[in-house]
C-alpha positions as CSV (number, residue, x, y, z in Angstrom):
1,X,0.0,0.0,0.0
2,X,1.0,4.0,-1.0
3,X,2.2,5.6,2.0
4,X,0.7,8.8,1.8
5,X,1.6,12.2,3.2
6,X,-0.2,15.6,3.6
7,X,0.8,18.9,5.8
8,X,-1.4,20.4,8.2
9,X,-1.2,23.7,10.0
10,X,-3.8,23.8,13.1
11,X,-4.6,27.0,15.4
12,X,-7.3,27.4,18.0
13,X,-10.2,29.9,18.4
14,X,-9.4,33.3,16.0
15,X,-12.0,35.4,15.1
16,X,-10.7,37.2,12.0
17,X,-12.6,38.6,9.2
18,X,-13.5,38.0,5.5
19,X,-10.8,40.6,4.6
20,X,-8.6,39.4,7.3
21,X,-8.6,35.7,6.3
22,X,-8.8,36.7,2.6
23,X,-5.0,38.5,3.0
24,X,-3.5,35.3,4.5
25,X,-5.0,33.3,1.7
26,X,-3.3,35.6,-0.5
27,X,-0.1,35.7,0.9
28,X,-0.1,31.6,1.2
29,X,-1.3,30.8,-2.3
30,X,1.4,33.1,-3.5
31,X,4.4,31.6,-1.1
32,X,3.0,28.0,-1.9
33,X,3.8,28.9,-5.6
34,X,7.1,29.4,-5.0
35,X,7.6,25.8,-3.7
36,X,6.8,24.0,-6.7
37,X,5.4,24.5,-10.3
38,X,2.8,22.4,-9.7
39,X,1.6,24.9,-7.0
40,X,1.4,27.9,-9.8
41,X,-2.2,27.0,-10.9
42,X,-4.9,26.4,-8.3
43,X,-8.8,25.9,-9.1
44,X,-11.9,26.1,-7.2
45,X,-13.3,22.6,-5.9
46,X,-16.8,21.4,-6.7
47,X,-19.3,19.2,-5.2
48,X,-20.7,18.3,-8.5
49,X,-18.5,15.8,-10.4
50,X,-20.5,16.8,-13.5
51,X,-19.0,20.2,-13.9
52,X,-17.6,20.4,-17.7
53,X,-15.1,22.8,-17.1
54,X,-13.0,23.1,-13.8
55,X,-13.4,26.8,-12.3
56,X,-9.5,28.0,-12.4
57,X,-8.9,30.9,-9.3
58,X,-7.2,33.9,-9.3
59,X,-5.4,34.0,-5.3
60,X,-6.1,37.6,-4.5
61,X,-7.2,39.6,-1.8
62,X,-10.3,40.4,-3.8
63,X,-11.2,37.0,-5.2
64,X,-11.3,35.7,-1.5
65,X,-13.1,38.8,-0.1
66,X,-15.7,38.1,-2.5
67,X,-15.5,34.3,-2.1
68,X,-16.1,34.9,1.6
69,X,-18.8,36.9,1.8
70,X,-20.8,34.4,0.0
71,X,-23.0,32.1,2.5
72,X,-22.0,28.9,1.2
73,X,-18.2,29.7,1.8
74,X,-18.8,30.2,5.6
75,X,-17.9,27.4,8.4
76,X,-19.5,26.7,11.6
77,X,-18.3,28.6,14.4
78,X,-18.5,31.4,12.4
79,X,-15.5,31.4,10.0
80,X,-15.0,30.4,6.5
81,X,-13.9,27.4,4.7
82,X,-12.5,26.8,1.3
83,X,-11.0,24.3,-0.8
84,X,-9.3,23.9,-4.3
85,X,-7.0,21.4,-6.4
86,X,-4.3,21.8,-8.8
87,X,-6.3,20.8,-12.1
88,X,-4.2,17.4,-12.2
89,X,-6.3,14.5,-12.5
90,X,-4.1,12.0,-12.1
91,X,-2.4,11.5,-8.7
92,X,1.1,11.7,-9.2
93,X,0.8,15.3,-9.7
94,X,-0.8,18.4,-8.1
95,X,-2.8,18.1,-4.6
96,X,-5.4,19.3,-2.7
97,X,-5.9,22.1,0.0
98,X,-8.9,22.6,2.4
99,X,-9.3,26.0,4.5
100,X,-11.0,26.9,7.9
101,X,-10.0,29.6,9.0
102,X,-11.8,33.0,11.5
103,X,-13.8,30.8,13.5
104,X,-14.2,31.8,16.7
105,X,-16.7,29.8,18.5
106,X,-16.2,27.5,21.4
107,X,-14.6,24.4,20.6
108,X,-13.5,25.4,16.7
109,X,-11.0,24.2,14.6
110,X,-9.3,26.6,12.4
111,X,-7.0,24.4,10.0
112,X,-5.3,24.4,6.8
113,X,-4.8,21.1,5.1
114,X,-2.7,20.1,2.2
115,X,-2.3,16.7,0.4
116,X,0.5,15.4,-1.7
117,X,0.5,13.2,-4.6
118,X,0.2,9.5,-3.6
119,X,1.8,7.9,-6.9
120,X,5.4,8.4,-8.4
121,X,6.7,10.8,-10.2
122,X,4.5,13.5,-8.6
123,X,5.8,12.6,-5.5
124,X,9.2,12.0,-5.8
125,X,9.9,15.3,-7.3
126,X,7.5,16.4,-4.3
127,X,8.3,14.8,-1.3
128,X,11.9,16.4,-0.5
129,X,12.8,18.6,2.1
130,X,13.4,21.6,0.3
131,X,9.8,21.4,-1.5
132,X,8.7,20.3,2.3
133,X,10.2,23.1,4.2
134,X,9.0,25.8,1.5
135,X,5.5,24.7,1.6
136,X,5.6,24.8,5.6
137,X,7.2,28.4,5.6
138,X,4.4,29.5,3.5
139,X,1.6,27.8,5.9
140,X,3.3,29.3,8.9
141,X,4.0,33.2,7.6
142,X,0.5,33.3,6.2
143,X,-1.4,31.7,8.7
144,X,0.3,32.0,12.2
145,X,-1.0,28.5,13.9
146,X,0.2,27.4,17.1
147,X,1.3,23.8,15.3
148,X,2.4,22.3,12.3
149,X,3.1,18.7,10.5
150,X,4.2,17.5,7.4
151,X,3.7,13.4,8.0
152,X,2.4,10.3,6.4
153,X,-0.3,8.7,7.9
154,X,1.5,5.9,8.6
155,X,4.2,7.3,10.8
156,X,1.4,9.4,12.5
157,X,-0.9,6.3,13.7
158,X,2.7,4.5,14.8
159,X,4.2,7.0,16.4
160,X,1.1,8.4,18.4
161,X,-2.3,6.8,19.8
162,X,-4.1,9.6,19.2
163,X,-3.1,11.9,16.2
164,X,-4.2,14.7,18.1
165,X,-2.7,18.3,16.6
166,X,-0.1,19.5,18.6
167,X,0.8,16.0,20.3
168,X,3.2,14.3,17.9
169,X,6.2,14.7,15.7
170,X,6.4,14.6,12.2
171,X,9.3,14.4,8.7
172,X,8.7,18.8,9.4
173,X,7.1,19.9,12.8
174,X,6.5,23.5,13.3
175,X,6.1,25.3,16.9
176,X,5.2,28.5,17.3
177,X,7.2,31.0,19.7
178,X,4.3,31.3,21.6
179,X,3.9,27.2,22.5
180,X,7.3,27.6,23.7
181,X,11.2,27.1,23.7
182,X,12.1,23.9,22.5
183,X,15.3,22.1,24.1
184,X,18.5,21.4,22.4
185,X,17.8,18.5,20.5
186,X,19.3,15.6,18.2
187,X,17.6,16.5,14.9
188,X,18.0,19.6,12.2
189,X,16.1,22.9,13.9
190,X,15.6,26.4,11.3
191,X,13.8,29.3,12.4
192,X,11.1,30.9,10.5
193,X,12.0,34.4,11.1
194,X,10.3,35.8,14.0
195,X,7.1,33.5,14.1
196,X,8.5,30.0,15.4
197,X,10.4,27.1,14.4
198,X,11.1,24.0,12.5
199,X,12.1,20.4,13.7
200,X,13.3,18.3,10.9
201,X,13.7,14.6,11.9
202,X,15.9,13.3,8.7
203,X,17.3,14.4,5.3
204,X,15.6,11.0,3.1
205,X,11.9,10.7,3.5
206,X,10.2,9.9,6.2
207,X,8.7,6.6,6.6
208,X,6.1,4.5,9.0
209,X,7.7,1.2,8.0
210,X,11.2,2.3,9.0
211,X,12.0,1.4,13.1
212,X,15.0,3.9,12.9
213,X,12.4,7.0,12.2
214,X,10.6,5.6,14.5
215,X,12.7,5.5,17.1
216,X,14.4,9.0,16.3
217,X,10.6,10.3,16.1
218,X,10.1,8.7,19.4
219,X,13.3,10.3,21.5
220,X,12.5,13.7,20.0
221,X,8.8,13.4,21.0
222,X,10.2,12.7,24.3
223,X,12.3,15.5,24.7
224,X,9.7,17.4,23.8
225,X,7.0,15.6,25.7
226,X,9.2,16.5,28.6
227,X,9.3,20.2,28.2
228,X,5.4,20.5,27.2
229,X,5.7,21.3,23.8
230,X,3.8,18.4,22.8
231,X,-0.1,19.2,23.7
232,X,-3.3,18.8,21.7
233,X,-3.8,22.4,19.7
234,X,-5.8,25.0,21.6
235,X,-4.2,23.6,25.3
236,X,-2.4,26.1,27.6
């Protein structure tokens, strides 16, 4: 079985607006293009498989004011969600990204998702660190969560009970300055410039099946564990 990945950026109650949430769209769309190619050309996703012609997006401020303000664009907890595709129908390119973002009400989940291609070559030209560490500088700058993951789901159910956001590591782990100072530890650490920082457990790609991740996965998230880092998003 395909071991697949996706990144996820998670951030608890934030009550922002259309135009507020519309800007950070902006800015992420237009970092996330920077990653990759296949990142340059994003388009609107539909509930109706019948649609003839896939609706292609422009990423502005404007467009997502606009797209906002609309009812059906607008989450529970009083945010919006979103999601589009990059036009590739066959999975070894492209991906997918959801969007919840301004809500505000008790117990909501603001989140941004994205998913990587499954099937080779899409994700061997995808799934390397440099793509990896681009696309979670962009989530980050634009969206200021509290946590962030770049993992496949395999590593993710063996290396954690739960899968709770916030309590486990990942291939790229992001913390933000305000969850705290993380220790010295064994693994790669860059900064993203004042907002937090990234934990990178190995150079080759990350895998479920592979007891030396695992156990490097494990001693970090112990390290961490141990200095509180590691707590379900939203938890002070």
């Amino acid at each position: 079985m395909t071991e697949t990945y996706y990144a996820g950026v998670y951030w608890g109650r934030r009550q922002e607006s259309a135009e507020d949430c519309a800007r950070r769209a902006e800015l992420f769309f237009r970092l996330l293009a920077e990653c990759h190619p296949s990142y340059a050309r994003w388009y609107e996703q539909q509930d109706s498989e019948a649609a003839e012609v896939p609706l292609q997006l422009a990423p502005t401020r404007e467009f997502f004011v606009r797209l906002f303000e609309k009812e059906e664009y607008r989450s529970d907890g009083g945010g919006f969600r979103f999601g589009a595709w990059t036009g590739h129908e066959a999975q070894d390119q492209g991906g997918m990204v959801l969007i919840f973002c301004g809500a505000h009400a008790e117990g909501a989940s603001n989140h941004l998702v994205l998913y990587f291609p499954e099937e080779s070559p899409g994700s061997e030209r995808m799934l390397t660190l440099p793509v990896l560490t681009g696309v979670m500088r962009a989530m980050a700058l634009a969206w200021e969560p509290e946590w962030g993951v770049i993992v496949s789901g395999d590593f993710r159910d063996n290396i954690s009970e739960e899968g709770s956001a916030g309590s486990f590591m990942g291939w790229v782990t992001y913390f933000s300055r305000e969850r705290g100072e993380l220790p010295g530890l064994p693994v790669r650490v860059e900064p993203v410039e004042d907002k937090g920082m990234l934990v990178l457990l190995t150079p080759e790609r990350l895998s479920g099946g592979n007891p030396e991740h695992l156990a490097l996965g494990r001693r970090v998230q112990a390290l961490l564990a141990e200095r509180g880092l590691l707590r379900e998003v939203g938890e002070r």
